[in-house]
C-alpha positions as CSV (number, residue, x, y, z in Angstrom):
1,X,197.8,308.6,301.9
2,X,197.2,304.8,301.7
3,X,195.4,303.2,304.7
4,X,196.2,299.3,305.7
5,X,198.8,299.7,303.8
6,X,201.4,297.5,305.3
7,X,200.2,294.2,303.6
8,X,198.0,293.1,300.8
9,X,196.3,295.3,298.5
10,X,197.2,298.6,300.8
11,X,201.4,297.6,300.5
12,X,200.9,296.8,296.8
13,X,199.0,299.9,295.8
14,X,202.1,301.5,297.8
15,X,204.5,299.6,296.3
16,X,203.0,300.8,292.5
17,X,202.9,304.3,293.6
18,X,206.5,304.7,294.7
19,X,207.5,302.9,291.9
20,X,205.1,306.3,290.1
21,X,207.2,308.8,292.0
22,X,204.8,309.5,294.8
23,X,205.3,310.9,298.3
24,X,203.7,308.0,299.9
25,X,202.1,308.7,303.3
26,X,201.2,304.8,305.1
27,X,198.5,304.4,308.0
28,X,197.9,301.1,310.0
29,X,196.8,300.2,312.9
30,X,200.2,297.9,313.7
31,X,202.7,301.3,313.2
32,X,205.5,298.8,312.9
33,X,204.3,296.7,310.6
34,X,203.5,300.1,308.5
35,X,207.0,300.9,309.3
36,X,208.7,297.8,308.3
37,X,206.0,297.8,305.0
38,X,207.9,301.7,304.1
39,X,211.4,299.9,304.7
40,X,210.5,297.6,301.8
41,X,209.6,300.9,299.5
42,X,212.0,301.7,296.7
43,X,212.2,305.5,297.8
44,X,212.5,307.9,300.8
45,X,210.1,310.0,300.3
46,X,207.7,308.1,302.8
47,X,206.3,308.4,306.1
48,X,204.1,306.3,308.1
49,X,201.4,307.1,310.8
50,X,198.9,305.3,313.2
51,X,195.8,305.1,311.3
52,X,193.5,302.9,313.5
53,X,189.7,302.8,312.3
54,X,188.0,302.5,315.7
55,X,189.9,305.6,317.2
56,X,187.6,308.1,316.0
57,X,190.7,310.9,316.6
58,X,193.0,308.8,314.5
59,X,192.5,310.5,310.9
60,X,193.1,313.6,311.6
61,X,195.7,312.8,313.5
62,X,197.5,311.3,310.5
63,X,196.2,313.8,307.7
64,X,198.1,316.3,310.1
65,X,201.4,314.2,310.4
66,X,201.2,313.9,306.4
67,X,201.0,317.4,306.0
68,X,203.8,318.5,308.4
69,X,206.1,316.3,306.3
70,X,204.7,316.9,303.0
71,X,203.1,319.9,303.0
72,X,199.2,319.0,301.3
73,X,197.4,316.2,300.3
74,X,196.5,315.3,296.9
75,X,195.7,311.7,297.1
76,X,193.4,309.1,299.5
77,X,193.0,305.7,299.4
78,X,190.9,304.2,301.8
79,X,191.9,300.5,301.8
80,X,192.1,299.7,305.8
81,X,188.6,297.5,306.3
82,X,187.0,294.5,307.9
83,X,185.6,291.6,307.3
84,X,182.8,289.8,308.9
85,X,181.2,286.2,307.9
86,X,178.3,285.9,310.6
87,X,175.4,284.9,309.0
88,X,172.2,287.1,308.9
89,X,170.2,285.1,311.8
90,X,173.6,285.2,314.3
91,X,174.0,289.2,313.4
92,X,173.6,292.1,316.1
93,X,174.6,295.0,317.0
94,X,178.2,294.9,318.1
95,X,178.7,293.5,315.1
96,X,177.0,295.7,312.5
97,X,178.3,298.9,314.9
98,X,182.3,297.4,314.3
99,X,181.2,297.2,310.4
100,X,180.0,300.7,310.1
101,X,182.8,302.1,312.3
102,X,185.8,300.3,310.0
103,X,184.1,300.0,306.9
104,X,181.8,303.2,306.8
105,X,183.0,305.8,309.3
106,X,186.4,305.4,309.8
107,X,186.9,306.7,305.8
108,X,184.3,309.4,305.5
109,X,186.5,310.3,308.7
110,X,189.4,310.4,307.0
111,X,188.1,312.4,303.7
112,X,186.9,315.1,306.3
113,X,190.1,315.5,307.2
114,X,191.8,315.5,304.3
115,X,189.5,317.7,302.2
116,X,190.9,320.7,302.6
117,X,194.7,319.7,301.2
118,X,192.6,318.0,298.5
119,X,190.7,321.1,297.8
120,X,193.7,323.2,297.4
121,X,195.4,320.5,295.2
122,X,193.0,321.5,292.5
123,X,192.9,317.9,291.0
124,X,192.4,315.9,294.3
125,X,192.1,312.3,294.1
126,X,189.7,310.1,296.4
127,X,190.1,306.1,295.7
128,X,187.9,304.3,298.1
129,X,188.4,300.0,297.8
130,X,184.9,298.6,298.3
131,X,184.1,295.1,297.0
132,X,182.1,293.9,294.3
133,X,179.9,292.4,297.4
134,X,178.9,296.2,297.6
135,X,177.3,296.0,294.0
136,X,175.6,292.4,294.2
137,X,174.8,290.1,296.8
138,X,175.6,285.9,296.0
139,X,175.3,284.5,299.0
140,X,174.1,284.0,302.5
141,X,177.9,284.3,303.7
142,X,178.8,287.8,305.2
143,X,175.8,289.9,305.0
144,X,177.0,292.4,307.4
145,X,180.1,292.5,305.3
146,X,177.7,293.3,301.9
147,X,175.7,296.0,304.0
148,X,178.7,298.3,304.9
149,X,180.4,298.2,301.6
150,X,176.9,299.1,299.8
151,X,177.0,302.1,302.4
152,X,180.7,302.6,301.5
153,X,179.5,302.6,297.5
154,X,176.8,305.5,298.7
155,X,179.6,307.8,300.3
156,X,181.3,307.4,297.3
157,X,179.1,308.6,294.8
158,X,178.0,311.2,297.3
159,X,181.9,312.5,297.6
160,X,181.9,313.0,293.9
161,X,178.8,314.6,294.0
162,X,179.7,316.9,296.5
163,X,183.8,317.4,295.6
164,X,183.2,317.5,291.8
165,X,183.4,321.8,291.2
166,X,187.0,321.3,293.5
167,X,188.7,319.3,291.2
168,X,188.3,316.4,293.2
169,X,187.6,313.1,291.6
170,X,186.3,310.0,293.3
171,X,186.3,306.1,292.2
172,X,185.5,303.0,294.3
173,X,187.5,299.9,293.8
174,X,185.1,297.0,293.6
175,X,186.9,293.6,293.4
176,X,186.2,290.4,293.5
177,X,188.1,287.4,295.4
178,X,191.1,288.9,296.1
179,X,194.1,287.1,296.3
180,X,195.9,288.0,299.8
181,X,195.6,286.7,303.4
182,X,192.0,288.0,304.0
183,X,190.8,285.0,301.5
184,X,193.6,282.3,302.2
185,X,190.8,280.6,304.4
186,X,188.5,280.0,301.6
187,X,190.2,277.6,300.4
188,X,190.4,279.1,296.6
189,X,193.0,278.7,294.1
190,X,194.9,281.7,294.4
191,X,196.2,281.8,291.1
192,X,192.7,282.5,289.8
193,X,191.7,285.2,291.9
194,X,192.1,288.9,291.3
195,X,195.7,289.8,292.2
196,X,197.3,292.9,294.3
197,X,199.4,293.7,291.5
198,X,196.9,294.8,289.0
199,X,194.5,296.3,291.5
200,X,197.4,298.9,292.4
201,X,197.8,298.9,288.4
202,X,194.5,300.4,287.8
203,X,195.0,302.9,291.2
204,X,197.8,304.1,289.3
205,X,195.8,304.7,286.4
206,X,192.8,306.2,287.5
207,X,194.5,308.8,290.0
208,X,196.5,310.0,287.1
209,X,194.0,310.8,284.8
210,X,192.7,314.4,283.9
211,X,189.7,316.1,285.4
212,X,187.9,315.4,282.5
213,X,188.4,311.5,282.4
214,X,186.8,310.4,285.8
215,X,185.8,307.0,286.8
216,X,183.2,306.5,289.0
217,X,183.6,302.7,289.6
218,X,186.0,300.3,288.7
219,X,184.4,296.1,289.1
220,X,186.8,293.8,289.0
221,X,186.0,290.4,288.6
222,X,187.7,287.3,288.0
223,X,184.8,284.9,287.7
224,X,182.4,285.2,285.0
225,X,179.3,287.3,286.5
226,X,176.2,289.0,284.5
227,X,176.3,292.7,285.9
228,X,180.5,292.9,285.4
């Protein structure tokens, strides 16, 4: 199960993980955009549902869909987010509650849903994309943004602390710039930001791993930083 995962990083993971042999389950908000992301997958065994973060009934509405069609769950990847570039001064609390609820909620949501299939899978795999803004902060720009992905970092580490004896397995994805159409306004070469491609790449790699090779996080920078 890949949420927003009919563009950017969500349709490239995808894209990596049919290519893998998966059953791919796809969530979005836009179900045909989702639908017309699955036509572009190089295999049938796909499905797609409505996955929208702010309908708090929407998770387990899709975990259910995914296991009618393919009986369990063994993998999550939380990609669908938000984000948010008010500055700390303009923030309130529309804005912090839309955060929380895309960012914070609407996965742990999702994982609740899904944790019995991953349960009985016996090697469950939880991938949750974060941000490297959830390991450091650089700048005034998008505080709010930098608050719900540290949040997003603590249910992470608390899902492997709490899924471990299942067989479950949990990583957050922490890049950098990313190159898709959530950073086209910065006005960044794209060519020298991280790319889709090798995001999915190490998706790929860490869901396929043993039990006994778990990665907790996975920073992912493509500008020289101190703590990466």
């Amino acid at each position: 199960m890949i949420s927003g995962a009919n563009r950017g990083i969500g349709l490239a993971i995808a894209r990596r993980l049919a290519a893998d042999g998966y059953q791919l389950s796809l969530g979005g908000r836009d179900r045909d955009a989702v639908e017309a992301a699955a036509a572009t997958l190089p295999t049938d065994a796909v499905t797609t549902g409505r996955y929208d973060a702010a309908d708090r009934s929407s998770p387990a509405e899709w975990v259910a869909a995914t296991v009618e069609r393919f009986s369990g769950v063994d993998v999550v990847v939380n990609n669908a987010g938000m984000l948010d570039r008010t500055r700390v001064e303009d923030l309130d609390d529309a804005i912090l509650d839309e955060l929380w609820e895309v960012n914070l909620k609407a996965p742990l949501r999702l994982v609740q849903a899904a944790l019995p299939h991953l349960r009985a899978s016996g090697r469950g795999r939880i991938v949750n994309v974060s941000s490297l803004s959830g390991k450091r902060v650089k700048s005034p720009v998008s505080p709010g943004y930098a608050i719900s992905k540290f949040a997003l970092q603590g249910l992470t580490h608390s899902l492997r602390m709490a899924t471990w004896d299942d067989g479950i397995r949990v990583t957050a994805l922490c890049p950098g710039f990313v190159s898709t159409d959530m950073t086209a306004e910065l006005g960044l070469d794209v060519d020298q930001m991280v790319q889709v491609d090798d995001l999915a790449a190490l998706v790929s790699t860490v869901i396929a791993l043993p039990n006994t090779a778990s990665v907790a996080e996975l920073l992912v920078a493509c500008q020289l930083e101190a703590s990466v």
